[in-house]
N, C-alpha and C positions, 0 to 999 in steps of 0.2 A: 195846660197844653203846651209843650215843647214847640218851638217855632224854630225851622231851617234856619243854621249858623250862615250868616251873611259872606258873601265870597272874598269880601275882604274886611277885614274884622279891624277894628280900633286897636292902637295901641297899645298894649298891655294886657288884652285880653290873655286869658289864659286857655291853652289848648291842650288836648288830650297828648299828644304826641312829645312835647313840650314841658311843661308842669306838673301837670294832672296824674302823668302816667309815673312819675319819680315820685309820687306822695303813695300811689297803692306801692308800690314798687317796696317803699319804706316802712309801709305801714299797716298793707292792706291783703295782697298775694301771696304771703306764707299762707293764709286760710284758706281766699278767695282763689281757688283755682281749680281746675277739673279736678273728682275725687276725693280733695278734703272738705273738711267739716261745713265750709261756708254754702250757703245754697245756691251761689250763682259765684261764677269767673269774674274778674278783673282785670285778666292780662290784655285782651283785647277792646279796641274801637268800642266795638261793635255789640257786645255784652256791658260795657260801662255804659254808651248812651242810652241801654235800654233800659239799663237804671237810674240814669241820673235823677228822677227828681228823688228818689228813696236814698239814695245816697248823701243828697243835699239835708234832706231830713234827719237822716242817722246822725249825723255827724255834726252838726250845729243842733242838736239834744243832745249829745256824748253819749248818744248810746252804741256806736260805732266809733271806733274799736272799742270791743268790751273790754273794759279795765272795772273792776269793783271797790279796789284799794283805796280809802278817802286821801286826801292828802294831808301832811302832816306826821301822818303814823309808817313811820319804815321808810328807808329809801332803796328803791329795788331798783334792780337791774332790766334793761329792755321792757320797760312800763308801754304799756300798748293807747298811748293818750298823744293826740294830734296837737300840736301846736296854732292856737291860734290863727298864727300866718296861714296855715296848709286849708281849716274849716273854710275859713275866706277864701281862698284862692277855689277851693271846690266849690264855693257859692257861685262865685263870678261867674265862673267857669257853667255850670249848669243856666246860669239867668238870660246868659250871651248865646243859650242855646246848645252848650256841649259840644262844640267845635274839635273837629279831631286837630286840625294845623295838620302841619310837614311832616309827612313821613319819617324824613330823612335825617328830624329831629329826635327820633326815639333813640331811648339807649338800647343799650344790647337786652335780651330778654333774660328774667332769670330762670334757672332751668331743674323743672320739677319731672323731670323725663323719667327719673330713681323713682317717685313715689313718696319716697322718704322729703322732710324738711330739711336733715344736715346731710341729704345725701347717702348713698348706698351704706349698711351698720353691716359691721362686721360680723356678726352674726345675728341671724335672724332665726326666732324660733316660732313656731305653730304645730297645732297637733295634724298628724298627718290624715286624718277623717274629720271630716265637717258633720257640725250639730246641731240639728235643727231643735230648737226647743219648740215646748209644748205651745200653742197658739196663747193661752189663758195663765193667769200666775206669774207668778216669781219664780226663778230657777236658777240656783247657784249651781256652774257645774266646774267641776278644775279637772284642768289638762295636764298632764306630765310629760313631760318632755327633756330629752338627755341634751344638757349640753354639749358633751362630746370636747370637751376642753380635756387634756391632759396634763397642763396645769393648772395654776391657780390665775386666773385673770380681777383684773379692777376693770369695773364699769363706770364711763367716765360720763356716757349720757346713753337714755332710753327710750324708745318713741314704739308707742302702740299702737296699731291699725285694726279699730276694731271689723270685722268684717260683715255686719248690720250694725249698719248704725242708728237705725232708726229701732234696734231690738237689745242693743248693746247698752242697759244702765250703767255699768261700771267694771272696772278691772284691778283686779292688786294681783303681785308677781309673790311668788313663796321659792323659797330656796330648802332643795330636800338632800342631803348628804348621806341619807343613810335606803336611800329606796321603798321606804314607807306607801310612798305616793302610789308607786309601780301595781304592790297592793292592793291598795286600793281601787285601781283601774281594774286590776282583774278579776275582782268581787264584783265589779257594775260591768251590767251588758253595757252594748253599745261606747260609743266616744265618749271619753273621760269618766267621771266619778262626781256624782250630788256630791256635797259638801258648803252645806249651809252653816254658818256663823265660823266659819276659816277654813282651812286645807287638809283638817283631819290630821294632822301630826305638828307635832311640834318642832317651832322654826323661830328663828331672830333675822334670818336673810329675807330682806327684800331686794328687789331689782325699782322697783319706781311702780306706778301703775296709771290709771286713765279715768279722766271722768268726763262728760259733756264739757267742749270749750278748751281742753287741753293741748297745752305745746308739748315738743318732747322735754325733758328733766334734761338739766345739766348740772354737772358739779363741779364746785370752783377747780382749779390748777393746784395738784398735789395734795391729791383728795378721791376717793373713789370706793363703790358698793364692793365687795368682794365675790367673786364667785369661783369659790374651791374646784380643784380639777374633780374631774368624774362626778359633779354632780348632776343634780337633773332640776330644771326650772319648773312650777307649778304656773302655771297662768291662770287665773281664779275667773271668772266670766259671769256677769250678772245679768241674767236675760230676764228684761220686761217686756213684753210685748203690751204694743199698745194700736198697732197700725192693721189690723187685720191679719193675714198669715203672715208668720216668720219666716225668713230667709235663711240658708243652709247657712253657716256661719264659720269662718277661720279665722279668730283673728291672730294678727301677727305681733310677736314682740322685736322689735330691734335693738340689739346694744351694740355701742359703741366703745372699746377697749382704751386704755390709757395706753400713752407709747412707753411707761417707765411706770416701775413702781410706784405707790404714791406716797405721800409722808405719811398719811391719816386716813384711816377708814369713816364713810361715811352711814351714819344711822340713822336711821328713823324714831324720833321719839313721839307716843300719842298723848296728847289732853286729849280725854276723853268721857263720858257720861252715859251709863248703859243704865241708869235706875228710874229715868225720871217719866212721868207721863202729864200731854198738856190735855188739859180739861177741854171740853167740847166749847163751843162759842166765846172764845177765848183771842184776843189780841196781848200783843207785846211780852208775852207770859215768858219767864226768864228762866235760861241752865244755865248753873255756870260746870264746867271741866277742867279738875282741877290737876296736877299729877300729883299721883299720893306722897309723896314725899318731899322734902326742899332738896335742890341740886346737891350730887354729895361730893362733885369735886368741879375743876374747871372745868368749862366747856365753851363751844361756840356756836352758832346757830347761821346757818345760809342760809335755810328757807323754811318757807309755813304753806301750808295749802290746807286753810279751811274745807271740812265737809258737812253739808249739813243735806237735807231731802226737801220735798216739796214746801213744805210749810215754814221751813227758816225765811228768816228776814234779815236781822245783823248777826254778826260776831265780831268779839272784841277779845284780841290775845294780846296777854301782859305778861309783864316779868318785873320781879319788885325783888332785888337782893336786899340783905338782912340787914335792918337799919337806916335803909335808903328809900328814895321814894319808888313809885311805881313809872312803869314805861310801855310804850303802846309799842307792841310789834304788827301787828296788822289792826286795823279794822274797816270792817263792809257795812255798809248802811242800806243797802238794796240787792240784798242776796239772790242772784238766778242761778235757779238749779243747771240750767242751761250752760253758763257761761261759770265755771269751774275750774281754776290753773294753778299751779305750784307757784307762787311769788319769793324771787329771789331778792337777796337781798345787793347790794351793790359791796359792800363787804361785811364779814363774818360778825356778828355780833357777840362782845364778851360776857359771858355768863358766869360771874363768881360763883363759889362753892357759897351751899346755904341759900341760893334763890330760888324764890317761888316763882313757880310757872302757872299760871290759868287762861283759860276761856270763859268768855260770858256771852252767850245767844239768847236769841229771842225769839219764838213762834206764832205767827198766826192761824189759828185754827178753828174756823168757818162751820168745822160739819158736828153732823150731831151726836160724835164718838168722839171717845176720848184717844188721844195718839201717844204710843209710847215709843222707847227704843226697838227697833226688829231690822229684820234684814229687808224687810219686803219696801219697794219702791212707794207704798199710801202708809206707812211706817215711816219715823224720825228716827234720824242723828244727829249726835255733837259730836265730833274730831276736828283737830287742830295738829295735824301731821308736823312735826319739828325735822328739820333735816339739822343734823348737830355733829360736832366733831370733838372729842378728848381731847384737852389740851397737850395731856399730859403721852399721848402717845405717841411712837414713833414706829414706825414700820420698815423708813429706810435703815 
C-alpha cells in the first residue's frame, strides 16, 4: 500500500518533477506514451504514480527497459539499460511514496504530437484500403504501394506503425522495380495479395521491417537502403489473431531520406535455418544458421536483429575469420518474443574476406508435436538479420 507523500519531504528525497521524470524522459517515453507499444504513459504525474510500485519492480529485476543483449557480447549503440544510480533513485522515490515535488521543476516535455519517434518521415506509405483479416490463422497479406519518387532516393531510417497491434505478428518491406506486385494485387480480390513464404517476386531491396518491441532502424552517416525512382514498396503483414475479432488494419511505413548521397549502400544479410524440426517434449534442443558460404570479400556489419517465435530461448551470433579465433556479435539468454529490436552496433564491425558467419539457438518445446520451420506464429524460426556494408564500394 502506497502511503500520501508527506508535505515536506527530507532532503534528498527524489520527486517526480525533479529526478524521476528526467530518467523516463531518458529512458522510458519513447515507448511509454499515448499510442505506442508500451501499455501505460509515463509523461505524466499522474499515470507514473499509478504505477509506481510496478515500476519499482520492473526495474530493480531489469526487466524494464527491455534490453536482451548479455553483456560482454557487442557494444551497441542507445542499449535500453538503466544505470544503477536511476533503479535507486526510482526506488527511493516510490518508498518516500512517489512524490510529485515542484511543478516548476519539470523540464520542457517531449513531443510525440507527430506520432512518429524521429518525428514526422518524409514519406509515409500505407495501402489505401484497410484489411481486416480472418478472426482464426495466420495470414500473410502484402500491400503494394507506389512510392512516387522520381528519383532514386537513400533511406536513412525507418519506423513502422502497425495499425493492430495486438493482430499485427510482424512486418518485412520488399522493394518491387518492375510492377510484379501490382499483378498481383489485381489477381486477389479485395486489399492487397496472400503471399505466404515472401512477396511473390523477386527482390534484394528492403526498406527495414517490425517486430513486437521494435524502435525505428537507423543507419550509420554515409550509408543508406536504396529506393530507385518509380518504384513501388511491398509492405508484407503478418496477421495473428489471438485477441478475439480483428481490427480493420493500415498499417504505416515511414522513411526518412538522407540529405546527400551516401558512400555505401546498406544490405541485409540473413543466417538462417529453414530444415530443422524440434522434437516434442524437448528443452535446450539446438540450430545452429549458418551462411552458406565464408565472406567473399570485405565487409562491415552495424547491426544484427535476431528472430526467432515462441519457443526460442537463446541465440548466439559469431563470426570467426580464417585462422583466427571466433567472436560473439550478439547474444541473448532469455529470448522474448515480445521484446524484439534491431541492435546496433556503436561502430561498424570489420569483416575480413574468408569469414565465417553463424548462429546457434536454442528451443523449448513443451507440447506434444513436433515444431518445425513455417510461417505460421505456433511454427519456429532461426534468422539473424546482418545490416552490412561493402568495403569495397563507393557510390559518391
Amino acid at each position: 500500500m502506497q502511503h500520501p507523500a508527506p508535505s515536506v519531504l527530507p532532503a534528498g528525497t527524489p520527486t517526480f518533477s525533479n529526478e524521476v521524470v528526467r530518467i523516463f524522459q531518458q529512458s522510458c517515453q519513447t515507448c511509454h506514451h499515448d499510442g505506442d507499444i508500451a501499455p501505460f504513459s509515463l509523461v505524466d504525474y499522474a499515470d507514473a504514480r499509478a504505477h509506481a510500485a510496478l515500476i519499482k519492480l520492473m526495474t530493480q529485476t531489469k526487466q524494464m527497459p527491455p534490453w536482451k543483449a548479455t553483456d560482454g557480447c557487442g557494444d551497441f549503440s542507445d542499449a535500453r539499460v538503466l544505470p544503477q544510480s536511476a533503479i535507486d533513485t526510482i526506488a527511493r522515490w516510490v518508498d518516500a511514496g512517489a512524490p510529485e515535488g515542484d511543478r516548476a521543476q519539470l523540464p520542457p516535455p517531449l513531443d510525440f504530437s507527430s506520432g512518429w519517434v524521429k518525428g514526422e518521415p518524409d514519406l509515409v506509405l500505407k495501402n489505401d484500403v484497410a484489411f481486416t483479416p480472418p478472426a482464426e490463422g495466420d495470414t500473410y497479406r502484402c500491400f503494394t504501394i507506389p512510392a512516387k519518387t522520381t528519383s532514386t532516393k537513400y533511406v536513412a531510417a525507418s519506423d513502422v506503425h502497425p495499425g493492430d497491434r495486438e493482430t499485427v505478428h510482424h512486418v518485412l518491406t520488399f522493394i518491387d522495380t518492375t510492377g510484379v506486385s501490382q499483378q498481383l494485387d489485381d489477381k486477389d480480390p479485395g486489399p492487397g495479395y496472400t503471399c505466404f513464404g515472401g512477396p511473390g517476386f523477386d527482390t534484394t531491396g528492403t526498406l527495414g521491417g517490425w517486430a513486437p518491441g521494435m524502435r525505428p532502424l537507423e543507419v550509420p552517416e554515409n550509408t543508406g537502403f536504396e529506393l530507385p525512382a518509380n518504384s513501388r514498396v511491398v509492405i508484407q503483414v503478418h496477421y495473428h489473431p489471438h485477441h478475439g475479432t480483428p481490427s480493420a488494419d493500415q498499417t504505416e511505413l515511414g522513411l526518412y531520406f538522407t540529405k546527400s548521397k551516401p558512400k555505401q549502400l546498406m544490405r541485409v544479410l540473413p543466417l538462417i535455418n529453414q530444415t530443422f524440426t524440434i522434437p516434442p517434449h524437448t528443452n535446450a534442443y539446438p540450430v545452429t544458421a549458418d551462411f552458406p558460404l565464408r565472406v567473399p570479400f570485405p565487409m562491415h556489419i552495424w547491426f544484427v536483429a535476431p528472430h526467432m517465435h515462441l519457443l526460442g530461448r537463446t541465440m548466439h551470433v559469431q563470426m570467426q575469420p580464417l585462422g583466427a579465433d571466433a567472436s560473439c556479435l550478439i547474444r541473448i539468454d532469455d529470448w522474448a518474443f515480445n521484446w524484439q529490436t534491431v541492435y546496433r552496433y556503436k561502430e561498424g564491425l570489420a569483416v575480413p574476406a574468408n569469414t565465417r558467419l553463424w548462429a546457434t539457438a536454442t528451443y523449448d518445446n513443451p507440447t506434444d508435436r513436433s515444431v518445425s520451420w513455417g510461417e505460421a506464429t505456433t511454427d519456429e524460426m532461426c534468422i539473424a538479420f546482418l545490416g552490412v556494408t561493402f568495403d569495397g564500394e563507393t557510390l559518391q
